[in-house]
C-alpha distance (Angstrom), angle and dihedral (degrees) to the residues before:
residue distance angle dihedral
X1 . . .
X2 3.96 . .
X3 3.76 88.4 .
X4 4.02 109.3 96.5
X5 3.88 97.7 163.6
X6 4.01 143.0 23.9
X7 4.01 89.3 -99.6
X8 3.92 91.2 57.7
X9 3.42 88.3 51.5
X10 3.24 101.9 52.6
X11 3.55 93.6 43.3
X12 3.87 86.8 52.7
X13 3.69 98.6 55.8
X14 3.93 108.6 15.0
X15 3.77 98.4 47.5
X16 4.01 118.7 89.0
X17 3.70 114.6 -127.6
X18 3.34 107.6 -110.6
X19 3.86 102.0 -96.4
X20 3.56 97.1 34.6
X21 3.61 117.3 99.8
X22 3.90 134.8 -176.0
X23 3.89 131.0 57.0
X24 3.68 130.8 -22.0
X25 3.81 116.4 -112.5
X26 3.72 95.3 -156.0
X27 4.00 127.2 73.3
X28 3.56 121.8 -138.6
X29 3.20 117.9 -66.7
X30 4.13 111.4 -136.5
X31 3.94 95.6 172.4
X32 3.56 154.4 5.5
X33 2.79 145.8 -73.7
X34 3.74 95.2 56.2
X35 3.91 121.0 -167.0
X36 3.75 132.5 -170.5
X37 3.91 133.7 -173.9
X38 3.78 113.0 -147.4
X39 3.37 133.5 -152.0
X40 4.29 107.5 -175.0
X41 3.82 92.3 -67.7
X42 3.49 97.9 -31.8
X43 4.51 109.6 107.9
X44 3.99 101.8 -137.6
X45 3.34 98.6 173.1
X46 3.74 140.1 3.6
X47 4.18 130.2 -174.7
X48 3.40 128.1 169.6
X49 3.85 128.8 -165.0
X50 3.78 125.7 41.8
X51 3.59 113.4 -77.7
X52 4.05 91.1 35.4
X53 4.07 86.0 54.2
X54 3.94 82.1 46.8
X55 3.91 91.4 52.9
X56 3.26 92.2 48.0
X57 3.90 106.4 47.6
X58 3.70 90.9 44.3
X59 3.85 91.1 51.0
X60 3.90 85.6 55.3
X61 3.63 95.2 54.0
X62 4.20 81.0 -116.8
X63 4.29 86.3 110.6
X64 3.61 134.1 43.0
């Protein structure tokens, strides 16, 4: 909700904090919305745009 624009987005979920070292688990991010299915901590699946977020909450049984 505090993102207003693609740039806090990415900054939100591509950006390390700034002790953390290592790779990303996220891809880029080219548009919104963006939709990920957790697992505890553990990123199972990710879309981004609208019919990909679609896909994706209908193959979960979270869409119909």
């Amino acid at each position: 909700m505090d993102c207003k624009d693609t740039r806090d987005v990415l900054e939100h979920y591509l950006l390390p904090p700034p002790n953390r070292t290592g790779p990303l688990s996220f891809r880029f991010v080219p548009q919104s919305p963006v939709v990920g299915i957790w697992d505890g901590s553990v990123l199972l699946a990710l879309e981004t745009g609208l019919f990909d977020t679609q896909k994706l909450l209908r193959d979960q049984g979270l869409l119909r």
